[in-house]
C-alpha positions in Angstrom: 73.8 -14.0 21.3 70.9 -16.3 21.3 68.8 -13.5 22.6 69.9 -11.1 20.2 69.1 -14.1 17.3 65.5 -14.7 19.2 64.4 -10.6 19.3 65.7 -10.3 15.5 63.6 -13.5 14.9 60.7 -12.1 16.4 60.8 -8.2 14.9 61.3 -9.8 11.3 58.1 -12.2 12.2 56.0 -8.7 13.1 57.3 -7.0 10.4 56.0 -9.8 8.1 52.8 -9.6 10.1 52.3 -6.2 9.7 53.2 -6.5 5.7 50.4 -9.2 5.4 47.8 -7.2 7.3 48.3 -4.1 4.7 47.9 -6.3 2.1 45.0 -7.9 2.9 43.5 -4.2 4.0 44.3 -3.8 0.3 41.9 -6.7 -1.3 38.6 -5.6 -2.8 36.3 -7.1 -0.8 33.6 -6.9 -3.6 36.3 -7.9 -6.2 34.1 -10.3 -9.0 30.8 -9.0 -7.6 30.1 -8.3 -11.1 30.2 -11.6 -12.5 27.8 -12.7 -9.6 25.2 -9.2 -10.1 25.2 -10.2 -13.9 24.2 -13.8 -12.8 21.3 -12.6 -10.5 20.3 -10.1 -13.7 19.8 -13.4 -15.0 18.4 -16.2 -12.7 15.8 -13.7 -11.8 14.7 -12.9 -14.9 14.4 -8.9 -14.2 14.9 -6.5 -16.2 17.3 -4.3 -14.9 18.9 -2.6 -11.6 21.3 -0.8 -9.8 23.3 -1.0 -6.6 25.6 1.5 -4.6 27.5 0.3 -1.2 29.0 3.7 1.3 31.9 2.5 3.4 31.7 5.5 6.0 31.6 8.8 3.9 32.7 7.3 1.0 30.8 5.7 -2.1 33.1 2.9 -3.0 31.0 0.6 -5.7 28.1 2.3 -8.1 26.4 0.7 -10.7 23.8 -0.9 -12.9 22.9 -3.8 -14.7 20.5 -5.2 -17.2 18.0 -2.5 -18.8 16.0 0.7 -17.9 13.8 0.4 -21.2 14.1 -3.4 -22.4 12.6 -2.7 -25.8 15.1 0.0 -26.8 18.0 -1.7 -24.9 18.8 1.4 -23.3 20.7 0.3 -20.1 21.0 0.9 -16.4 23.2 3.0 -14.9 23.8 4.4 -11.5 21.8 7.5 -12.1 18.4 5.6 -13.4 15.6 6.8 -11.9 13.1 4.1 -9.9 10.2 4.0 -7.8 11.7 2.9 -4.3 8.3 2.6 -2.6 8.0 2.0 1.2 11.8 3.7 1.1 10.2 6.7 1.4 8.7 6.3 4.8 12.1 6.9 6.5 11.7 10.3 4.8 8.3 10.9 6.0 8.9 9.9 9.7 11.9 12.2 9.4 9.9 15.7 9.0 8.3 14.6 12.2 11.7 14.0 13.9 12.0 17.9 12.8 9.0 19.0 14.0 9.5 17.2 17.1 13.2 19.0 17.6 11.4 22.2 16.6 9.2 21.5 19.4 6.4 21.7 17.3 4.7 17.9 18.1 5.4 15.5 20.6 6.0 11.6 19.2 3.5 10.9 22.3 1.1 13.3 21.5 -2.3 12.7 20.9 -2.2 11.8 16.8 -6.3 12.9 16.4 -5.4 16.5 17.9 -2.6 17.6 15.4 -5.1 15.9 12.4 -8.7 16.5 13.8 -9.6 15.0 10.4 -8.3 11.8 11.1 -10.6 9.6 13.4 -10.4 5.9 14.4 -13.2 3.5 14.6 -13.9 4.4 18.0 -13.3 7.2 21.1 -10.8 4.9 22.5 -8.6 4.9 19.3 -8.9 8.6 19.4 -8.1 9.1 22.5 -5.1 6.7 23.2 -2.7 6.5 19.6 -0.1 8.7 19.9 2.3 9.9 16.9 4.7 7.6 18.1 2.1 4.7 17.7 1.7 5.6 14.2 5.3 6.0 13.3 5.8 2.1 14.5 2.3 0.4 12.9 1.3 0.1 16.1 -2.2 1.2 16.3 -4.4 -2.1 16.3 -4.8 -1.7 12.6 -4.1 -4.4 9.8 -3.3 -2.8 6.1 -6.0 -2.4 4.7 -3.7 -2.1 1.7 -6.7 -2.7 -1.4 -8.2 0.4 0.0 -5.5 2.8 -1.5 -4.3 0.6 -4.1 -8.1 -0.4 -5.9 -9.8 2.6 -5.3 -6.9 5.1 -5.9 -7.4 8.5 -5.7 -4.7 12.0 -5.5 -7.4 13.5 -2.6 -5.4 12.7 0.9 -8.9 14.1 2.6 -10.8 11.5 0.7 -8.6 8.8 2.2 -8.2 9.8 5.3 -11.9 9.7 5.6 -11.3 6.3 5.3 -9.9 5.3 8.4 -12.5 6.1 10.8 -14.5 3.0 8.9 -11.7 0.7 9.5 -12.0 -1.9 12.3 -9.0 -2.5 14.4 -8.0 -6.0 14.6 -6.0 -6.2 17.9 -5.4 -3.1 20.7 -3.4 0.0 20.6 0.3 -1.1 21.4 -0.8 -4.7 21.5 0.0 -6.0 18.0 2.7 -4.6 15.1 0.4 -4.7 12.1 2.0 -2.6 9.0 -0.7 0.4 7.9 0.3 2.9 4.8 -2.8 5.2 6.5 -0.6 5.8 9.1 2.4 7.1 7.3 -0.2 9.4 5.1 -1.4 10.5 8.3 2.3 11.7 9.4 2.8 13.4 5.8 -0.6 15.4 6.8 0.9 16.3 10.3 3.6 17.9 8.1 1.6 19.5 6.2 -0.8 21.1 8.6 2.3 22.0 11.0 4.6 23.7 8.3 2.4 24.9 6.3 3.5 23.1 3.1 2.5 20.3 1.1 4.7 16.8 2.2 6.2 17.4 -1.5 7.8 20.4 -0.5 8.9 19.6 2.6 10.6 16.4 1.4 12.4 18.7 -1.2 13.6 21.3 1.0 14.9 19.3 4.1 16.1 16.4 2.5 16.8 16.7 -1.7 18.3 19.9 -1.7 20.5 19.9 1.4 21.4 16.5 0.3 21.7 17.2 -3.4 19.2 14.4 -4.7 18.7 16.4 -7.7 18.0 13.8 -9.4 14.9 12.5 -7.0 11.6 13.6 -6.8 7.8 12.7 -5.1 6.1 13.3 -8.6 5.1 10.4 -11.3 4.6 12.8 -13.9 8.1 14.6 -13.5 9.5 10.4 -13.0 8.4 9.7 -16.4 9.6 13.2 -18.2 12.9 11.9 -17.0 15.7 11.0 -19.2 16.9 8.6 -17.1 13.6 7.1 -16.3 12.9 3.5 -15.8 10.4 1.6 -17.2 8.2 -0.7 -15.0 8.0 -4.6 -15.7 7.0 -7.4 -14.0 6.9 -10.8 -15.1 3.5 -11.9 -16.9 1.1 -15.2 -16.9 3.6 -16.9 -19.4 7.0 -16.5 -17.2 8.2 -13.3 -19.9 9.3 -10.0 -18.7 6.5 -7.4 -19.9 6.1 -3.8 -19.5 3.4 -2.3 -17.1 1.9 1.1 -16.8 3.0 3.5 -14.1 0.8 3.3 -11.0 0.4 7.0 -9.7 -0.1 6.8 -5.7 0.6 10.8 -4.8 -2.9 10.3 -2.5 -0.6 7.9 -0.7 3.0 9.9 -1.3 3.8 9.8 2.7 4.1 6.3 2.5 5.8 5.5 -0.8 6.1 8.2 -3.9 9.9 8.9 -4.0 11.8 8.4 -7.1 15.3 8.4 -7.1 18.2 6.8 -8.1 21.3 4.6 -6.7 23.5 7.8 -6.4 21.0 10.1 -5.2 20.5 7.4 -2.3 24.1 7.2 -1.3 23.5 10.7 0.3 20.5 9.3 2.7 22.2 6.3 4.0 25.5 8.7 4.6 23.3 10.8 6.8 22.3 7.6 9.0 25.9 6.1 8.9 27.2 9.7 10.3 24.7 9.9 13.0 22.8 12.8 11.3 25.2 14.9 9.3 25.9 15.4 5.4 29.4 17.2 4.6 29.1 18.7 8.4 25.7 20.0 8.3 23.4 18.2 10.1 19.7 16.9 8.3 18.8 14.8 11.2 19.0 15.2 15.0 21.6 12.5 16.2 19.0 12.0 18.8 16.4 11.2 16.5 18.5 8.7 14.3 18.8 6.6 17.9 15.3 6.7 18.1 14.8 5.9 14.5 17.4 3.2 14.2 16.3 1.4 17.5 13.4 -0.9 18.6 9.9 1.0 18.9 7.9 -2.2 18.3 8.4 -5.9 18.5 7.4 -7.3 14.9 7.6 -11.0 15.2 8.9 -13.2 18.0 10.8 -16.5 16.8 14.0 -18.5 17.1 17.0 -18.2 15.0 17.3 -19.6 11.2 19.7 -21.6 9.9 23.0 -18.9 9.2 21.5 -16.3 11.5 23.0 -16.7 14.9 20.7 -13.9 16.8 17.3 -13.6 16.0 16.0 -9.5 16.4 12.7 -8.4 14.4 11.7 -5.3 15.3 10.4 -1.8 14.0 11.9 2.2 14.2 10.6 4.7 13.0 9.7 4.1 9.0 13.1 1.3 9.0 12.8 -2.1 9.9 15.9 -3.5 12.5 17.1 -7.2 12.1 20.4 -8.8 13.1 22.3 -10.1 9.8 24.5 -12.8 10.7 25.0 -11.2 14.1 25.7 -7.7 12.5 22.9 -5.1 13.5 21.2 -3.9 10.6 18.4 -1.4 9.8 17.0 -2.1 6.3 13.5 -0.8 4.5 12.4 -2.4 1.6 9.8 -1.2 -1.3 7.5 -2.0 -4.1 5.0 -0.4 -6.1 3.7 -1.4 -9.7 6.7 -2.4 -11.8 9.5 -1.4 -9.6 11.3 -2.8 -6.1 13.8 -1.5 -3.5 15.6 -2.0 -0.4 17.3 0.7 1.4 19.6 -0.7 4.5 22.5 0.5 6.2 24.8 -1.5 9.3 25.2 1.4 12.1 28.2 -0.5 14.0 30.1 -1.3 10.3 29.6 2.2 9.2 27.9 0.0 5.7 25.1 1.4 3.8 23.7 -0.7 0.7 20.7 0.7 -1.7 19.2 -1.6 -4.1 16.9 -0.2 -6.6 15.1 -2.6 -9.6 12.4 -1.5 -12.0 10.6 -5.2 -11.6 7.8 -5.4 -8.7 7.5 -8.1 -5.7 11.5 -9.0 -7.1 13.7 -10.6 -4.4 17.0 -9.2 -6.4 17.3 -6.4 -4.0 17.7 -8.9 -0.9 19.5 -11.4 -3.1 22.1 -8.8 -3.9 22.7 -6.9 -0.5 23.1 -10.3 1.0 25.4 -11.2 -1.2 27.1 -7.9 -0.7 26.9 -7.7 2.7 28.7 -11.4 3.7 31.9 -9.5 1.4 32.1 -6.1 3.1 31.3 -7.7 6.7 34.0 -10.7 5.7 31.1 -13.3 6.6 31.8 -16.8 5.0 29.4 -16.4 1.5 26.2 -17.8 1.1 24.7 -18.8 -2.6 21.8 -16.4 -1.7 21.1 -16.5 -5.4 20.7 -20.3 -5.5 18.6 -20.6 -2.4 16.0 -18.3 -4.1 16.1 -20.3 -6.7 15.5 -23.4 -5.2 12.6 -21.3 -2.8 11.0 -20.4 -5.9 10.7 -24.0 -7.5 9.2 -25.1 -4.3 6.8 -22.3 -4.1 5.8 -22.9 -7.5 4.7 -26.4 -6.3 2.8 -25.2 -2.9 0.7 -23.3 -5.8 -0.2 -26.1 -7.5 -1.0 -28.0 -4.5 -3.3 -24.8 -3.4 -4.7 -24.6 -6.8 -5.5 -28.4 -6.9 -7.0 -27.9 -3.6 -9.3 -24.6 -4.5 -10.4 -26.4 -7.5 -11.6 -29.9 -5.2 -13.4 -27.3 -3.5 -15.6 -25.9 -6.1 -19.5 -27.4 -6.0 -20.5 -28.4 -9.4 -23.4 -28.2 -11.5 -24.5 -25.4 -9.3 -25.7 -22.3 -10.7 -26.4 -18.5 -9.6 -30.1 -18.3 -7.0 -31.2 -15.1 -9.1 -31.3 -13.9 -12.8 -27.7 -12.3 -14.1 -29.6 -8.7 -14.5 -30.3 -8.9 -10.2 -26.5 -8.7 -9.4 -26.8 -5.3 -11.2 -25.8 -2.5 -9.2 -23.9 -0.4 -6.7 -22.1 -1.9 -3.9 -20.8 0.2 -1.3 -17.7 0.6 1.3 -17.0 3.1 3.2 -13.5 1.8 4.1 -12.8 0.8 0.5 -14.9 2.5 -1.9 -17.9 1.6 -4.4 -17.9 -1.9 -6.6 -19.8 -0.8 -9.8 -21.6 -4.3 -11.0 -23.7 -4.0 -14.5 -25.1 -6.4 -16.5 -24.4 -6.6 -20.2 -24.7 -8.3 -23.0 -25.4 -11.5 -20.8 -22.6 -11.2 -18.7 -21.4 -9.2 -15.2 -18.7 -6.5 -15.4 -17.7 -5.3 -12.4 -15.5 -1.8 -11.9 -13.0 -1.8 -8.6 -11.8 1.6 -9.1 -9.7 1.6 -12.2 -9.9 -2.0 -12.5 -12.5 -3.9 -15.1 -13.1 -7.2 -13.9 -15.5 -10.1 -15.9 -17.2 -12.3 -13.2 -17.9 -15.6 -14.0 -20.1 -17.8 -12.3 -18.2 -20.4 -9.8 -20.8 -22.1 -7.8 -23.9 -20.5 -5.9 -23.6 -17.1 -5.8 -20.0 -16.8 -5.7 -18.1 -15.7 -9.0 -14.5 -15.8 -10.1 -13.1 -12.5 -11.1 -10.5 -12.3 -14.3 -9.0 -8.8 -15.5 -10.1 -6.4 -18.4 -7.4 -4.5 -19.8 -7.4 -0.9 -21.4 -7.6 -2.5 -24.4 -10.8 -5.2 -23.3 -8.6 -7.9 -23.7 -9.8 -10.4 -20.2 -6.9 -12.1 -18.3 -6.9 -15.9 -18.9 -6.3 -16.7 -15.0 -8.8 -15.6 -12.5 -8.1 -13.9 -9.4 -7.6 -15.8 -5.8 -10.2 -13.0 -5.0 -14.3 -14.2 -5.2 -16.9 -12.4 -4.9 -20.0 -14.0 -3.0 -22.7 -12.3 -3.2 -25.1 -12.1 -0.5 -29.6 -11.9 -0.4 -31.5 -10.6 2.4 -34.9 -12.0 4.6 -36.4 -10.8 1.6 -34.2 -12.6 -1.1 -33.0 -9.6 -2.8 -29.2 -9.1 -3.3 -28.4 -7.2 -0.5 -24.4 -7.3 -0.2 -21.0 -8.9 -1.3 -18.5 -10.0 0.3 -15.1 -10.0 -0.6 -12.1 -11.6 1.5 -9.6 -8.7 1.3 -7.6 -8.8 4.6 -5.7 -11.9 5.4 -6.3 -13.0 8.4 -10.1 -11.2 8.9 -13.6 -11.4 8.6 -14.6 -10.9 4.7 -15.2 -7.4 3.8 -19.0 -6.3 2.9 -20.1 -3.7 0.2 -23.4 -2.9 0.8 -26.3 -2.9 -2.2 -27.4 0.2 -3.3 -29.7 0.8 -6.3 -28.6 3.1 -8.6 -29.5 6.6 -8.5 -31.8 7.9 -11.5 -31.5 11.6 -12.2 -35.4 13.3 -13.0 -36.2 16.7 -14.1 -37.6 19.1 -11.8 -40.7 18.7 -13.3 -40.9 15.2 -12.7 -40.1 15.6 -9.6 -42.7 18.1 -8.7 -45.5 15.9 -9.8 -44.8 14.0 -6.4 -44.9 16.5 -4.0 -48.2 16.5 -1.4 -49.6 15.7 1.7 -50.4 12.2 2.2 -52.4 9.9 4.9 -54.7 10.8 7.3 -55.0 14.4 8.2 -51.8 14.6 5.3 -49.4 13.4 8.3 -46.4 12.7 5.7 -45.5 15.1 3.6 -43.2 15.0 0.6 -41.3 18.4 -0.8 -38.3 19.1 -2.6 -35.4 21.2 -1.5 -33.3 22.2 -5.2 -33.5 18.9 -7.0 -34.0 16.1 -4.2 -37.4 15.0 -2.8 -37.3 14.6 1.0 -40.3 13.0 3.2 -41.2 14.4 6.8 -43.6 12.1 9.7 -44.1 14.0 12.9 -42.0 13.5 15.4 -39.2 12.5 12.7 -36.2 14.1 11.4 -36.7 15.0 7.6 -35.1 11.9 5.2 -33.8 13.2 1.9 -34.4 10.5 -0.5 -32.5 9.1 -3.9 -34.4 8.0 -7.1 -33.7 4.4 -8.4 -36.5 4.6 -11.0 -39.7 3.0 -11.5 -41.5 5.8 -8.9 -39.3 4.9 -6.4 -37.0 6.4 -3.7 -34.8 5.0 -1.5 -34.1 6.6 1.5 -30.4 8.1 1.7 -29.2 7.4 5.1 -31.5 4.5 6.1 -30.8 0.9 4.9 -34.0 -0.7 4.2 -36.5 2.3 3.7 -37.6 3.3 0.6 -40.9 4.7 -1.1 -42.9 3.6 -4.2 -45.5 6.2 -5.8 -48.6 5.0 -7.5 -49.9 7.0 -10.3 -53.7 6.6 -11.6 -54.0 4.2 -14.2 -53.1 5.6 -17.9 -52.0 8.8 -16.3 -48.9 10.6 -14.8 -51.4 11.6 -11.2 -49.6 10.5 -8.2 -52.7 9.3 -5.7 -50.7 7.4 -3.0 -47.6 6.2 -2.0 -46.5 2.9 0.0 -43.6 3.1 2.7 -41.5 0.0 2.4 -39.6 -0.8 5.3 -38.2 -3.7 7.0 -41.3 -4.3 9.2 -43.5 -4.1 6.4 -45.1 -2.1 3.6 -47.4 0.9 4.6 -49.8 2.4 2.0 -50.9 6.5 2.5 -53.1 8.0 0.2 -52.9 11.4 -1.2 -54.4 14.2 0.2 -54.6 17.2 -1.8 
């Protein structure tokens, strides 16, 4: 009997056990996330954005917050378009995972020898970084970022050019450095290999299979969108304020997608399923283990206070962490106005995609942390009150900075030459060409699109403050100076700019500015000159080149005043004379840096 009591006991105790487990299966685990999302909206002062979380196959919490267009309260939704940036570059790395199944490439091929116009700064870059190498940011390079992003431009072959002037700061496979080059050099692979532009390809493997019809890789066909969002950021004076759209297509490999929330739910479905979406398969399983795995050591360090494992390492285009001892793959984004973060948990079968139309914003790891610790059933962290606190004590490191920047300028000092000597061209070949001109007493400088008012800071350095479209000049100056460097010979010869963190300042050469002459002009300096007329000076079309025996011909560039600098030779220039009161050429001095020699006309 007491047997029969104790086994009755015991079923009633696992029925009741059983009972409790479905209900708590039941609970929401992202009940009264809302009232926390609308919180963040808040303390973080952005305008809008939206969120979707994929349990397995399933989409099981969409939606937005806040406002798409802040001006005509039109609000978020789950189907607002945003920029998601670096996102993209899983995409990108995934047409090579393609090409690679279709045995067109090798990961560990040779990169120069499916681009031959991409070279490195020297044969041994050339010869040793492999596709792999690039698909990890492991080729030695640092970002090089203000190359792109300053002097902009939609010509892929005109930035590509680029790289071969770029100096690597550590060895192949020695150093993960992130590099945006690298992913524009996969989206070129693509390109040459298929036979289409990146744009297409993106559209044909991954949109429509995965019915993103709502994405695209175009800023023009972004802002055409009804469901468009606006890009903000937060201005000088702490306010939300509306920027312009910052067109990057040059660059789309590594960061032109658009897309929304819902459209992303798709993606991250295809890496939670090991490849497939509704049964067909986008992605090689094998590639997604390759993807989603370590390919690159990013930082080493020791666990942080609520992480119990420490992991930082790269894929291919996704960045791997451990959260809270949960494996997690995760690739954030920003661009102008907008940020993102894309991550899914490959052993939770969790995907989260945060999308905001504010740039450098921490909402979107605010709120997939705050997610996450719900749907993994991690004790909750106030993720949105640690930033805040972060951010108050980052706002006082600046003003310690700034107090110490100022203690460092020299006063009463003032510029070594005359405002009207800094005039001119200054040149880059890894960046691009700083356009200085004097005017109306003062030096404006063009960086690519940007208009920039230099004012003097001590010596020859000078603080740089923004111009907008509409000539109105920022009221804070850059961190960014320009020092401006003179030669032997005390001209202005250079300036250098500190661009890279963590390397040598960047130089743009001096170069006078070319001065267009008619034909007829330049015809009246054509001739034999020295003895036995052993230089001679012709034109070929409309430029004047100079041949010495025993010399390779030097095409030449006017900079006015009679003289010509020599186009591929720093230092060498000519300067006519002309007979007094008349137009006659009768000699013609050879400046270079060993000294000045005069020939006489002969004919």
């Amino acid at each position: 009997m007491k047997r029969s009591l104790n086994l009755f006991l015991l079923c009633l105790m696992a029925l009741s056990a059983l009972a409790q487990s479905k209900k708590q299966k039941t609970v929401d685990p992202l009940k009264g996330i809302d009232t926390l999302l609308n919180r963040i909206l808040k303390d973080q002062q952005v305008a809008g954005f939206a969120v979707a979380v994929v349990k397995g196959d399933q989409v099981i919490y969409s939606k937005g917050f806040g406002y798409r267009d802040v001006e005509n309260k039109k609000p978020v939704t789950p189907n607002t378009l945003f920029a998601i940036g670096s996102s993209t570059k899983a995409f990108t790395s995934g047409l090579v995972g393609l090409l690679q199944k279709e045995g067109k490439l090798s990961y560990d091929g040779i990169a120069t020898s499916y681009l031959p116009q991409l070279k490195f700064y020297n044969d041994n870059m050339n010869n040793q970084i492999t596709v792999r190498d690039m698909m990890c940011h492991r080729t030695g390079l640092s970002r090089y970022d203000l190359s792109w992003f300053i002097f902009n431009t939609s010509n892929r072959d005109s930035i590509i050019q680029r790289v071969r002037y770029m100096e690597p700061t550590a060895a192949v496979r020695e150093k993960w450095q992130y590099n945006n080059f690298m992913f524009l050099a996969q989206g070129m692979i693509v390109e040459k290999l298929t036979g289409k532009t990146w744009e297409q390809n993106i559209k044909e493997k991954f949109f429509d299979p995965l019915e993103m019809n709502h994405s695209n890789t175009n800023i023009f066909e972004f802002e055409k969108d009804s469901e468009a969002s606006l890009p903000y950021t937060i201005n000088n004076k702490g306010a939300i304020e509306k920027i312009d759209y910052f067109n990057i297509d040059g660059m789309g490999p590594a960061g032109s997608i658009n897309s929304s929330v819902n459209d992303m739910t798709h993606w991250l479905k295809v890496w939670i399923s090991g490849g497939s979406y509704k049964g067909k398969e986008i992605l090689p399983t094998s590639y997604i283990r390759e993807a989603a795995s370590s390919q690159m050591v990013m930082g080493s360090a020791l666990p942080e206070k609520d992480k119990d494992i420490y992991l930082s390492t790269y894929g291919f285009g996704w960045m791997i962490s451990s959260y809270r001892g949960h494996y997690m793959v995760e690739h954030g984004g920003n661009i102008n106005g907008f940020s993102a973060s894309v991550s899914f948990f490959p052993t939770d079968n969790l995907g989260i995609v945060v999308l905001t139309n504010q740039n450098t914003s921490s909402v979107p790891e605010i709120v997939y942390s705050s997610i996450a610790d719900r749907m993994l059933g991690l004790k909750n962290i106030d993720w949105n009150g640690r930033t805040n606190k972060e951010k108050t004590a980052a706002k006082e490191r600046e003003k310690a900075v700034k107090k110490t920047v100022e203690n460092a300028k020299v006063l009463n000092t003032k510029p070594s030459h005359p405002l009207k000597d800094y005039d001119g061209l200054f040149d880059n070949p890894a960046y691009g060409v700083i356009n200085v001109t004097f005017k109306n007493d003062s030096l404006i400088a063009l960086m690519g699109k940007e208009k920039l008012l230099l004012r003097h800071y001590h010596y020859d350095v000078f603080s740089i403050s923004g111009i907008d479209k509409n000539g109105k000049i920022d009221t804070a100056e850059s961190d960014l100076r320009f020092n401006f460097i003179s030669g032997q010979d005390g001209k202005i010869e250079g300036i250098s700019i500190p661009l890279e963190r963590g390397m040598k300042p960047t130089v743009f050469a001096y170069r006078a500015r070319a001065v267009e002459l008619s034909a007829t002009s330049l015809a009246g300096y054509i001739g034999n000159y020295g003895e036995n007329g052993m230089s001679k000076v012709y034109l070929k079309g409309k430029v004047l080149f100079v041949s010495v025996p025993g010399q390779p011909e030097y095409e030449t560039i006017s900079v006015g005043n009679d003289t010509f600098n020599f186009k591929n030779l720093k230092g060498f220039s000519l300067k006519f004379e002309k007979k007094e009161g008349t137009e006659k050429v009768i000699s013609v001095s050879f400046i270079q840096p060993n000294g000045t020699f005069k020939q006489v006309r002969k004919d």
